[in-house]
Biopython code that builds the backbone (N, CA, C, O; Angstrom):
import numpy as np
from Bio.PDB.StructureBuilder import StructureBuilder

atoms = [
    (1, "UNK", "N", (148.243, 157.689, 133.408)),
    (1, "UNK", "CA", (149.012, 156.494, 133.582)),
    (1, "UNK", "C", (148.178, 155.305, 133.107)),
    (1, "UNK", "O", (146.970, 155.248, 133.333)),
    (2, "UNK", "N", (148.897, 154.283, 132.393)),
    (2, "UNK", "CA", (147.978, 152.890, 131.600)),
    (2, "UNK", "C", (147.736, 152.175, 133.226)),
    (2, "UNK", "O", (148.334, 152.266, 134.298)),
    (3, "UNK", "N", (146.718, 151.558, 132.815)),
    (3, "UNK", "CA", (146.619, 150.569, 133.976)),
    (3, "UNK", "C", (147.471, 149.054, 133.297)),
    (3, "UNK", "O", (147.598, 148.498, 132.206)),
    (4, "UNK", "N", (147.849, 148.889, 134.518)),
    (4, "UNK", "CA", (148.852, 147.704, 134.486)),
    (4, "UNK", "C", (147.711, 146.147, 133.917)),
    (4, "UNK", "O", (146.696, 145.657, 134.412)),
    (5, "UNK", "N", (148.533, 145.803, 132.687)),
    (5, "UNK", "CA", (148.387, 144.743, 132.273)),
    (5, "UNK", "C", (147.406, 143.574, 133.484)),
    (5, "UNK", "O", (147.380, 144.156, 134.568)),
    (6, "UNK", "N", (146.748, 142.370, 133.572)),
    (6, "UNK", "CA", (146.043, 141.978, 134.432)),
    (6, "UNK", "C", (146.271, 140.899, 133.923)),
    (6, "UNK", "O", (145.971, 140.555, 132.780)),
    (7, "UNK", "N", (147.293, 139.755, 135.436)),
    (7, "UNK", "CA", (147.526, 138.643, 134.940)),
    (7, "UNK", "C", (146.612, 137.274, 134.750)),
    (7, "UNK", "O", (145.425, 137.348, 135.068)),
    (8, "UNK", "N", (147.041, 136.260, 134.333)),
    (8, "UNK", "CA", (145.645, 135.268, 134.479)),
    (8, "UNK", "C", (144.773, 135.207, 135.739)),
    (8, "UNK", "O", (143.574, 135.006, 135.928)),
    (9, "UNK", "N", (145.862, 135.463, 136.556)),
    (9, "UNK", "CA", (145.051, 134.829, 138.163)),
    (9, "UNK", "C", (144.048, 136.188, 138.578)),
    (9, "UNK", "O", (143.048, 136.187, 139.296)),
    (10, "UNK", "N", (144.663, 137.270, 137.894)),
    (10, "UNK", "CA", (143.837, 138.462, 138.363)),
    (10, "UNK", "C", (142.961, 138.299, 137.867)),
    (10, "UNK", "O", (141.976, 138.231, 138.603)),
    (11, "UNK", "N", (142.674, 138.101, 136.089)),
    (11, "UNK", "CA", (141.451, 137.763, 135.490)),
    (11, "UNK", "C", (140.204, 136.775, 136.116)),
    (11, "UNK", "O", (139.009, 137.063, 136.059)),
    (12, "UNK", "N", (140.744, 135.616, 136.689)),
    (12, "UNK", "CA", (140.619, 134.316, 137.243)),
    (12, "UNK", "C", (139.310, 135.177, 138.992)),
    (12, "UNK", "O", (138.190, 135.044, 139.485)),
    (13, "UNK", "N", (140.530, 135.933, 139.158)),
    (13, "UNK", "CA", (139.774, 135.735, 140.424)),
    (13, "UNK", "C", (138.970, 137.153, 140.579)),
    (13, "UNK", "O", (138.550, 137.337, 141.721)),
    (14, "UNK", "N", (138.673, 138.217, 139.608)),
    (14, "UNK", "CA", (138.050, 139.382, 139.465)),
    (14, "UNK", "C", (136.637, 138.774, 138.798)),
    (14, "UNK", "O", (136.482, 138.403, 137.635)),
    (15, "UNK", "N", (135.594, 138.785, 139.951)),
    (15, "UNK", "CA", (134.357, 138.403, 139.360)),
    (15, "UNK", "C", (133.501, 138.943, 138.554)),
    (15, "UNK", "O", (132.391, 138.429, 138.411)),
    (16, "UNK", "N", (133.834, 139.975, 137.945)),
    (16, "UNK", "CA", (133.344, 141.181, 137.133)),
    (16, "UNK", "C", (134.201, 140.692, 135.966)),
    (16, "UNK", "O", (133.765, 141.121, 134.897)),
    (17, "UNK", "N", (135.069, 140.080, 135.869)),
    (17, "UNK", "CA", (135.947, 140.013, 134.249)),
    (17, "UNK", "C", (135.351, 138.318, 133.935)),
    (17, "UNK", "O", (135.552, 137.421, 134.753)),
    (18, "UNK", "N", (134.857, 138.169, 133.065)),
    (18, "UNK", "CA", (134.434, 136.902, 132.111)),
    (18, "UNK", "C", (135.121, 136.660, 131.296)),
    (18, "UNK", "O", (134.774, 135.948, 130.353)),
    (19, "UNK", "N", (136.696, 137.349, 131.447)),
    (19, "UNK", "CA", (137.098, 136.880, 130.136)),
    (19, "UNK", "C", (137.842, 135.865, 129.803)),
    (19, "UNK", "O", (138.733, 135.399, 130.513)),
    (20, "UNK", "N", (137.384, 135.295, 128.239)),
    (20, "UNK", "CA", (138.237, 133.599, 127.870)),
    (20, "UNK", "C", (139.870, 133.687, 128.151)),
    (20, "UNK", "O", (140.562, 134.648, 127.812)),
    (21, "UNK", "N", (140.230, 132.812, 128.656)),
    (21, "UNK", "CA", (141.291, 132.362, 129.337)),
    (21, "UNK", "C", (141.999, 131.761, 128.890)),
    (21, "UNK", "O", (141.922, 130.559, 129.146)),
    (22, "UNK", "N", (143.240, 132.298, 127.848)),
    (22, "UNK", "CA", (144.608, 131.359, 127.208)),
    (22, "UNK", "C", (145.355, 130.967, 127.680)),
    (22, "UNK", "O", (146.040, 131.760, 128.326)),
    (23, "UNK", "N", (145.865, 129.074, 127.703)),
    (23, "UNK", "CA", (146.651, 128.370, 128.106)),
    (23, "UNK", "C", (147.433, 127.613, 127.158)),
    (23, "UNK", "O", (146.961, 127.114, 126.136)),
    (24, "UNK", "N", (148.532, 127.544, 127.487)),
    (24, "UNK", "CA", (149.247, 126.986, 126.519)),
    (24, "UNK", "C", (149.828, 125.519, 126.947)),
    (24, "UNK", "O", (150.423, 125.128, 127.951)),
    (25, "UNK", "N", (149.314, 124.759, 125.523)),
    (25, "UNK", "CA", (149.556, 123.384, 125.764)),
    (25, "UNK", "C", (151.118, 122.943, 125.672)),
    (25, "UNK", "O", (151.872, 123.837, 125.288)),
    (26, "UNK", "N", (151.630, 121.844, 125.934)),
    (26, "UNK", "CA", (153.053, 121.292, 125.947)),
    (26, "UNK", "C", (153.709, 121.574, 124.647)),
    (26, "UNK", "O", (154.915, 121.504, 124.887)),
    (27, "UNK", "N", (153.562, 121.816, 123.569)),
    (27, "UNK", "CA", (153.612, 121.954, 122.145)),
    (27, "UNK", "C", (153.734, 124.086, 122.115)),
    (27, "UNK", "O", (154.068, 124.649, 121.072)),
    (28, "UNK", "N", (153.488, 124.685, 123.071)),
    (28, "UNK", "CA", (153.328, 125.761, 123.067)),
    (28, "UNK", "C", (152.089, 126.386, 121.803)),
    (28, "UNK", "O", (152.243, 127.300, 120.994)),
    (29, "UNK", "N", (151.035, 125.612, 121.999)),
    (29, "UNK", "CA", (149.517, 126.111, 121.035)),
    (29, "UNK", "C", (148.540, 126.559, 122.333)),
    (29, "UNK", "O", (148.216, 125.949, 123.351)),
    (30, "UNK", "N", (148.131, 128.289, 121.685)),
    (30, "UNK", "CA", (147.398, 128.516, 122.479)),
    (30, "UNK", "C", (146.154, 127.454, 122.390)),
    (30, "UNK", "O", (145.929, 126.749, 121.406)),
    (31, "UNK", "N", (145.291, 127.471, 123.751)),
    (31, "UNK", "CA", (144.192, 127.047, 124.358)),
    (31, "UNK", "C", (142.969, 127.642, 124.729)),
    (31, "UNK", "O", (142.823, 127.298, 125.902)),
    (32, "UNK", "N", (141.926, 128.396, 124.374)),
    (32, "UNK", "CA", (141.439, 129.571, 124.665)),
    (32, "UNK", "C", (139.931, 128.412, 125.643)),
    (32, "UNK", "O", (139.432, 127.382, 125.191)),
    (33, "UNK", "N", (139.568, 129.147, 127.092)),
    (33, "UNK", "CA", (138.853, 128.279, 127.890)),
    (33, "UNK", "C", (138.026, 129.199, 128.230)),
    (33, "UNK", "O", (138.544, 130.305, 128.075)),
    (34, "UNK", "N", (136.658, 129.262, 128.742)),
    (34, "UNK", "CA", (136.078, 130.142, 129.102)),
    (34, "UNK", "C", (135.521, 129.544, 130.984)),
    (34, "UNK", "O", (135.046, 128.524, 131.482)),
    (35, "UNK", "N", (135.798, 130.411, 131.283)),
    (35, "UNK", "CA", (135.565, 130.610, 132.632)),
    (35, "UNK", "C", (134.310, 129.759, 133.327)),
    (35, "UNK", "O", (133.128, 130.039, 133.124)),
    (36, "UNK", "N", (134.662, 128.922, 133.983)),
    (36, "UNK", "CA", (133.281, 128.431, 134.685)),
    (36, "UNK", "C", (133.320, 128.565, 136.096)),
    (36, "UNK", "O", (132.183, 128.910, 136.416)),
    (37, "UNK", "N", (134.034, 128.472, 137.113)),
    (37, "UNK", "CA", (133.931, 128.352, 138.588)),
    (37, "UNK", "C", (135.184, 128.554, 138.865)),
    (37, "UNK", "O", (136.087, 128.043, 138.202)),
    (38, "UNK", "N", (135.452, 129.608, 140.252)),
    (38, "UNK", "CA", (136.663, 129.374, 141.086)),
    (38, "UNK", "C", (136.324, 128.717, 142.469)),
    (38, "UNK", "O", (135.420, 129.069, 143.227)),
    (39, "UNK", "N", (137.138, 127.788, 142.637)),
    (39, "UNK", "CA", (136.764, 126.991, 143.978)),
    (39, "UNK", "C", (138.180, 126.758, 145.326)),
    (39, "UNK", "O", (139.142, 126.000, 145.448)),
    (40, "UNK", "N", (137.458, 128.119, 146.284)),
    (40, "UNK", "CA", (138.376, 127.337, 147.210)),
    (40, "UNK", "C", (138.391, 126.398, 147.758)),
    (40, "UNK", "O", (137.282, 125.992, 148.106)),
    (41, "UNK", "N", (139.654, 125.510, 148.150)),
    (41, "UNK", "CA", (139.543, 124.270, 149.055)),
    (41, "UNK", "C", (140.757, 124.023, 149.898)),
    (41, "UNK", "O", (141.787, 124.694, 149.827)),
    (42, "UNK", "N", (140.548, 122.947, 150.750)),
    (42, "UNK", "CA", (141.800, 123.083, 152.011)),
    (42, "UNK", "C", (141.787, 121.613, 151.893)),
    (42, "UNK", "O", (140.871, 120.875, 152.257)),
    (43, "UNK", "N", (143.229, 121.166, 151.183)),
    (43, "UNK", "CA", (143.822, 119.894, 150.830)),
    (43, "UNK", "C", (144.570, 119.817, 152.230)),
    (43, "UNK", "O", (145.007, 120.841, 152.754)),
    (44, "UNK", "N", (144.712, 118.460, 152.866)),
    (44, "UNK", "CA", (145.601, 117.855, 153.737)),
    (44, "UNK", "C", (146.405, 119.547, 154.633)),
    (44, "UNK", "O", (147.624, 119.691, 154.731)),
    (45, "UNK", "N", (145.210, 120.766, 155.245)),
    (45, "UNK", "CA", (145.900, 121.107, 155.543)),
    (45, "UNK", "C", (145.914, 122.334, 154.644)),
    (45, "UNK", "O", (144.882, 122.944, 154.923)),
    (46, "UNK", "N", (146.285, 122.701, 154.119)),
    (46, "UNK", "CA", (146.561, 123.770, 153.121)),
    (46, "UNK", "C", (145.639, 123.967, 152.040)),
    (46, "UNK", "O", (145.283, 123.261, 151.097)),
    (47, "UNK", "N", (145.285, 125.388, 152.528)),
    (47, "UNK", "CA", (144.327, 126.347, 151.406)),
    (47, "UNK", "C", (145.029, 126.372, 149.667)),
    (47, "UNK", "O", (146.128, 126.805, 149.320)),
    (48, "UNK", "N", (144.019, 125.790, 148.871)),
    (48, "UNK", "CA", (144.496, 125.873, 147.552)),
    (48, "UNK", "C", (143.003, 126.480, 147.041)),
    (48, "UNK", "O", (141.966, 126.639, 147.686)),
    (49, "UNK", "N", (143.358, 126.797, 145.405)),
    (49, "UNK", "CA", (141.666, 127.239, 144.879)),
    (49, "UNK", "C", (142.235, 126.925, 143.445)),
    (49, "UNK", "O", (143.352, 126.983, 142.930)),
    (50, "UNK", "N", (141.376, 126.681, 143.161)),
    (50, "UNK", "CA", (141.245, 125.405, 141.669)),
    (50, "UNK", "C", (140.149, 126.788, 141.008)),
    (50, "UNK", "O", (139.479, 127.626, 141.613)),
    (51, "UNK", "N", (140.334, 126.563, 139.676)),
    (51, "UNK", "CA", (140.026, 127.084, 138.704)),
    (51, "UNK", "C", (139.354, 125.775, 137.200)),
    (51, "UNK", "O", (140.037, 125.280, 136.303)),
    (52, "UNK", "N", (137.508, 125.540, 137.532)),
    (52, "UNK", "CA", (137.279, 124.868, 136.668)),
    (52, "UNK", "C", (137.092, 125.825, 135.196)),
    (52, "UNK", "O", (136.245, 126.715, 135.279)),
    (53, "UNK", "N", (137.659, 125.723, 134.178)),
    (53, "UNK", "CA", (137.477, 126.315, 132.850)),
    (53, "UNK", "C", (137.530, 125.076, 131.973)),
    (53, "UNK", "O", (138.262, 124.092, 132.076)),
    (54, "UNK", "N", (136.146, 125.482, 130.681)),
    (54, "UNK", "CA", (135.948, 124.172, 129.706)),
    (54, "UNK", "C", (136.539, 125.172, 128.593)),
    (54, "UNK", "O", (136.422, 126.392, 128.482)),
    (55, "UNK", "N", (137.103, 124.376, 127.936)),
    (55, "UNK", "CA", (137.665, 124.368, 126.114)),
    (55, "UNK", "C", (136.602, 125.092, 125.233)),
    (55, "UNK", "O", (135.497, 124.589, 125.033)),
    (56, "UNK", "N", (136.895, 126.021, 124.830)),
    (56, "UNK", "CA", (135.879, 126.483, 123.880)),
    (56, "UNK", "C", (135.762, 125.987, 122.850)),
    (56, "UNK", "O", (134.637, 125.738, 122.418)),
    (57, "UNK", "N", (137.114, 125.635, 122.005)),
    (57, "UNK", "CA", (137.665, 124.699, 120.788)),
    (57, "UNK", "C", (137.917, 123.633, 121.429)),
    (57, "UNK", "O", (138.283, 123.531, 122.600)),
    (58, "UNK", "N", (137.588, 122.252, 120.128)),
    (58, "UNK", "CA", (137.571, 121.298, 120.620)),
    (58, "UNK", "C", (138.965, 120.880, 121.061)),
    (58, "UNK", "O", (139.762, 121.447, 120.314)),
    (59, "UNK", "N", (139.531, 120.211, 121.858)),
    (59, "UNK", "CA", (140.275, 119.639, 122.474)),
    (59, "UNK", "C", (140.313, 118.357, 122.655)),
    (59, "UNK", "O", (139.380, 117.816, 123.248)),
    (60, "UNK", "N", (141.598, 117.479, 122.095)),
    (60, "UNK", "CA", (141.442, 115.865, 122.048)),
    (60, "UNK", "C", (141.730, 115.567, 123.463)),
    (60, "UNK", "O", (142.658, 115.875, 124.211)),
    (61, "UNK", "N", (140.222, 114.596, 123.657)),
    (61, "UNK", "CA", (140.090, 113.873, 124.796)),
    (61, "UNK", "C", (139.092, 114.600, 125.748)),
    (61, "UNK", "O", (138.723, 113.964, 126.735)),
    (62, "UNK", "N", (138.647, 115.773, 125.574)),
    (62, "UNK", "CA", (137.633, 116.474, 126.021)),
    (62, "UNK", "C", (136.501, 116.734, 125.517)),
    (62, "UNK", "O", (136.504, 117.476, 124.535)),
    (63, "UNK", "N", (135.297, 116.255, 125.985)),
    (63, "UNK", "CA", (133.639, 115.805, 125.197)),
    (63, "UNK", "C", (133.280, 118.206, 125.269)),
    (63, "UNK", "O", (133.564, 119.124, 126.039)),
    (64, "UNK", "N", (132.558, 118.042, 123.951)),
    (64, "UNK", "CA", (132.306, 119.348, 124.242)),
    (64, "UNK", "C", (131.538, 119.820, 125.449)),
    (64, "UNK", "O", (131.809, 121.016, 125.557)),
    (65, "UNK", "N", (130.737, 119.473, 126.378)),
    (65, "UNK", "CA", (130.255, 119.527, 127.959)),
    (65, "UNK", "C", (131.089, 119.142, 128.738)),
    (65, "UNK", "O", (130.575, 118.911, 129.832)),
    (66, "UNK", "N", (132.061, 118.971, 128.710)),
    (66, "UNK", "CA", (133.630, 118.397, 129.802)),
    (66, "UNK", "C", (134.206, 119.898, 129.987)),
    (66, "UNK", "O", (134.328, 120.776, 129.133)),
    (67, "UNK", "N", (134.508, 119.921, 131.301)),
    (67, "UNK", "CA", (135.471, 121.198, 131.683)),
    (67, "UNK", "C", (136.895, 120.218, 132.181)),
    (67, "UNK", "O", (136.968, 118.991, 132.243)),
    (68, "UNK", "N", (137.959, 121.259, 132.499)),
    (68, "UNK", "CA", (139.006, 120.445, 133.580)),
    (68, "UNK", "C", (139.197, 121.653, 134.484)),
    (68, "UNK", "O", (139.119, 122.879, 134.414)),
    (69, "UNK", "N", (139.434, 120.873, 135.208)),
    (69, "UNK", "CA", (140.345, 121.423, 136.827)),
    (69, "UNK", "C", (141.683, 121.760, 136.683)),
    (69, "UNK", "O", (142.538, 121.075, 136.122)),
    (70, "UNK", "N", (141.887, 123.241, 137.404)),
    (70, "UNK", "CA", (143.368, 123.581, 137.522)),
    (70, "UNK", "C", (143.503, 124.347, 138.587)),
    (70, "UNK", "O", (142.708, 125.230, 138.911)),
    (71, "UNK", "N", (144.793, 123.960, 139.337)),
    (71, "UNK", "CA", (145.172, 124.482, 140.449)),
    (71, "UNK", "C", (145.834, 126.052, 140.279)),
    (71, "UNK", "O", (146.665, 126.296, 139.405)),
    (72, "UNK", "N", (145.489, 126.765, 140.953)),
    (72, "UNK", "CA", (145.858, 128.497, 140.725)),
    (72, "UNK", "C", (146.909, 128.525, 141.824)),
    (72, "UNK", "O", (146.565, 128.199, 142.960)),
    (73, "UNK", "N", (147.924, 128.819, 141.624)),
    (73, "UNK", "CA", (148.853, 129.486, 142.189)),
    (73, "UNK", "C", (149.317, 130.575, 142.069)),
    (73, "UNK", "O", (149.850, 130.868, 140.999)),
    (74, "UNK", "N", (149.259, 131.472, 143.091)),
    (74, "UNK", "CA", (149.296, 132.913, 143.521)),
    (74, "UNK", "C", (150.635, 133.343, 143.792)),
    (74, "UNK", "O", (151.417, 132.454, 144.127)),
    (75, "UNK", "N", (151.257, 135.033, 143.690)),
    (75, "UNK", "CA", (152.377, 135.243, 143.880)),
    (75, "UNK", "C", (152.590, 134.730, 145.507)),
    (75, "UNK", "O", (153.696, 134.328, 145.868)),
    (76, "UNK", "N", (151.711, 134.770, 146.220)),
    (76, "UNK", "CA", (151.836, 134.617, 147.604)),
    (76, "UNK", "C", (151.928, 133.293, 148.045)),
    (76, "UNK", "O", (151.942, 132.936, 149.223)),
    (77, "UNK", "N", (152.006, 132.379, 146.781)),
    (77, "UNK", "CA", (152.425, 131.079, 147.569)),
    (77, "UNK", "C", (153.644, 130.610, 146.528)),
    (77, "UNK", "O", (154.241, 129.587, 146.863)),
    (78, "UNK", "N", (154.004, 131.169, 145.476)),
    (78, "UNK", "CA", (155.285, 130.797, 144.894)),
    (78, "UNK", "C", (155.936, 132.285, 144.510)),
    (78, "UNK", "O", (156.877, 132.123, 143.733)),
    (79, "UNK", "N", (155.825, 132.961, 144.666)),
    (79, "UNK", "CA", (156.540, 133.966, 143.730)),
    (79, "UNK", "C", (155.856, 134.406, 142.255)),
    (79, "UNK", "O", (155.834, 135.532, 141.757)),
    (80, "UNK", "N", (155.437, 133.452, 141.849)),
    (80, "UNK", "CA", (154.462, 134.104, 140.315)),
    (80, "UNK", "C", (153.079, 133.155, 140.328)),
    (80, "UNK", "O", (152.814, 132.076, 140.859)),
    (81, "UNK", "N", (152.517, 133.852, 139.696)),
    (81, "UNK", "CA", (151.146, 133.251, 139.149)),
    (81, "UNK", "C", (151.664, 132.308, 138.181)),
    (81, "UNK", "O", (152.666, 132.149, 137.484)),
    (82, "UNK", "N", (150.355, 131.649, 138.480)),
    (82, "UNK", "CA", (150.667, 129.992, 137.633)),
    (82, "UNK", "C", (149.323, 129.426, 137.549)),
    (82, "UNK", "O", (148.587, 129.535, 138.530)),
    (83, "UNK", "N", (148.844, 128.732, 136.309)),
    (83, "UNK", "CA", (147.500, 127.711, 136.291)),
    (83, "UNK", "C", (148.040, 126.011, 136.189)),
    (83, "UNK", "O", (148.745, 125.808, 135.201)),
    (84, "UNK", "N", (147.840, 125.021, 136.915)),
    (84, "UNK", "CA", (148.623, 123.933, 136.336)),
    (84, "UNK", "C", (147.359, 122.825, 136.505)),
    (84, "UNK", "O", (146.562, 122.798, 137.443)),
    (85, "UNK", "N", (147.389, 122.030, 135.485)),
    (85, "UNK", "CA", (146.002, 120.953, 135.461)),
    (85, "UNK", "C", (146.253, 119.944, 136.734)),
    (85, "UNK", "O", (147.213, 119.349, 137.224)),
    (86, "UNK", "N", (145.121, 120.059, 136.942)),
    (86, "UNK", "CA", (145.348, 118.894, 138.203)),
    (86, "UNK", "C", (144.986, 117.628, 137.956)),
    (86, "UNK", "O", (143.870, 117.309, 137.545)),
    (87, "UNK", "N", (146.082, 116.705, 138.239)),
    (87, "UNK", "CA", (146.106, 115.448, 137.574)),
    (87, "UNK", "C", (146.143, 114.567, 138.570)),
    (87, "UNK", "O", (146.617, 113.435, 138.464)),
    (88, "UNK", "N", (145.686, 115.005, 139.502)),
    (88, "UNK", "CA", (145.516, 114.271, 140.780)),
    (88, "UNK", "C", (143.722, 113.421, 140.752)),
    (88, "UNK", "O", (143.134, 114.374, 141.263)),
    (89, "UNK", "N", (142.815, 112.575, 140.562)),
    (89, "UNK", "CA", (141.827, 112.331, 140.043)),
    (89, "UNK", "C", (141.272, 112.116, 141.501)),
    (89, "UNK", "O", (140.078, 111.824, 141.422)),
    (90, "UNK", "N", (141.555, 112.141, 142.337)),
    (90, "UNK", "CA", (140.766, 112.210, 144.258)),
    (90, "UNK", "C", (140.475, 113.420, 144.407)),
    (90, "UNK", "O", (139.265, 113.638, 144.467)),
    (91, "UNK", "N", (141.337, 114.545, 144.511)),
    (91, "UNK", "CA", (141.284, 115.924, 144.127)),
    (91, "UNK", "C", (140.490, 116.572, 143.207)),
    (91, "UNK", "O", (139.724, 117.407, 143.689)),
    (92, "UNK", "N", (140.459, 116.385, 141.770)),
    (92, "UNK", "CA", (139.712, 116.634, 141.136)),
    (92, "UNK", "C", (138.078, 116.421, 141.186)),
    (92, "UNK", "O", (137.261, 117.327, 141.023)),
    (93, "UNK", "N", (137.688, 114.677, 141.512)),
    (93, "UNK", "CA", (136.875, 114.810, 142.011)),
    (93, "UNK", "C", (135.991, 115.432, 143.393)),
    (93, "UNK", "O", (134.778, 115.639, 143.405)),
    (94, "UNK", "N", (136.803, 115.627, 144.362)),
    (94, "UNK", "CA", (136.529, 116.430, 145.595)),
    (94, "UNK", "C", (135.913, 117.490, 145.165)),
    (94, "UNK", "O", (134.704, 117.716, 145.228)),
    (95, "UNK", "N", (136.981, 118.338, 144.597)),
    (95, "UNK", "CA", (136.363, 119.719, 144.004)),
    (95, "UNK", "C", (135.585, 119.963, 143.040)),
    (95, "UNK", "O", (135.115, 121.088, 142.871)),
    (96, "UNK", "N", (135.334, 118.981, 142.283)),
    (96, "UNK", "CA", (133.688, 118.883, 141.424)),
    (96, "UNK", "C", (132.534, 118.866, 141.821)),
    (96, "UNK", "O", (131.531, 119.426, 141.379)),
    (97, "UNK", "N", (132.790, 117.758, 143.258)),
    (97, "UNK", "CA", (131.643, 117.513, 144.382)),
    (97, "UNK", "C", (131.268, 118.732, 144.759)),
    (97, "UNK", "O", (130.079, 118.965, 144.977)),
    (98, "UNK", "N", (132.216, 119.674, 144.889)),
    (98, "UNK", "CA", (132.174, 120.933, 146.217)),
    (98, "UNK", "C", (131.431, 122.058, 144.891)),
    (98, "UNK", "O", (130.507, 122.848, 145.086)),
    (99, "UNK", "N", (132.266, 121.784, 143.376)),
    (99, "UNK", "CA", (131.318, 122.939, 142.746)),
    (99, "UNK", "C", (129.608, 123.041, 142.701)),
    (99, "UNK", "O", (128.818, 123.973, 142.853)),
    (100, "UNK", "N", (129.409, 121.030, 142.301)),
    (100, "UNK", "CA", (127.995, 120.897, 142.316)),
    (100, "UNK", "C", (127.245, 121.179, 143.477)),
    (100, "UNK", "O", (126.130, 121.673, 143.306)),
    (101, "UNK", "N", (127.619, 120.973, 144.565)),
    (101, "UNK", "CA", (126.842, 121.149, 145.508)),
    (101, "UNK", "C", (126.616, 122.838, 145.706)),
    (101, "UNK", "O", (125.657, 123.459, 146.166)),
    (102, "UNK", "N", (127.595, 123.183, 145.293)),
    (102, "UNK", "CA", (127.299, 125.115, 145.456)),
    (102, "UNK", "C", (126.156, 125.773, 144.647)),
    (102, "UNK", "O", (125.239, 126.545, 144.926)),
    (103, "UNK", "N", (126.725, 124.958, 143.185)),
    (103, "UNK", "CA", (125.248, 125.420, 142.358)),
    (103, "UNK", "C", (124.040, 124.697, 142.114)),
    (103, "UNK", "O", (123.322, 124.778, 141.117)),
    (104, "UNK", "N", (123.814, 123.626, 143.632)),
    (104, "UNK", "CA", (122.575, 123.468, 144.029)),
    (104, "UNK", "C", (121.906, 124.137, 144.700)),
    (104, "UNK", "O", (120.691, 124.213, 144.879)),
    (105, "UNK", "N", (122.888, 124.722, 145.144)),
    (105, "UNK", "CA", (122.092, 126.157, 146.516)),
    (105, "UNK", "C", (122.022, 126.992, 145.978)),
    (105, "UNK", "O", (121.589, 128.023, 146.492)),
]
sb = StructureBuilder()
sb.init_structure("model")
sb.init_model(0)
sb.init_chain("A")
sb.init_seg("    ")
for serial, (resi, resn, name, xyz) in enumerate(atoms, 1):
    if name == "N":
        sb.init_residue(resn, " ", resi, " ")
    sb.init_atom(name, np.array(xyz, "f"), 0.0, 1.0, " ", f" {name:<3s}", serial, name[0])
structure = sb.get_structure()
């Protein structure tokens, strides 16, 4: 029997898989990102986990050392897996704070 296909979030959250990560921009052009940090966090209340991945190709408006933040949503909190940029900039920074401080320890 094939093993079943492995969706982003499975990729995302299997710490043994490194692999680059395609997103598709508003224009429908793939995005290929390579994996840097999964971060859980508990917004107002509710457990979320953000997914920082930087641009491998350049990307307008992103310095080549710039990653972005994206919120992971799981079948268990909508029905399907989902990556969506977080454009919330309080948030984003929170969870930058919380990555650096991890890979100070």
């Amino acid at each position: 029997m094939a093993d079943k296909e492995k969706s982003l979030v499975d990729i995302l959250l299997d710490e043994e898989d490194m692999s680059d990560v395609i997103l598709y921009d508003n224009d429908d052009n793939a995005v290929k990102f390579e994996q840097i940090a999964i971060i859980p966090d508990v917004i107002d209340g509710q457990p979320r986990l953000y997914a920082i991945l930087q641009p491998i190709d350049a990307l307008d408006g992103v310095g080549d050392d710039e990653a972005l933040l994206f919120r992971v949503f799981t079948e268990e909190n909508d029905g399907e897996d989902n990556v969506v940029f977080e454009e919330d900039m309080e948030i984003a920074e929170a969870v930058f704070e919380k990555y650096y401080k991890l890979i100070e320890e």
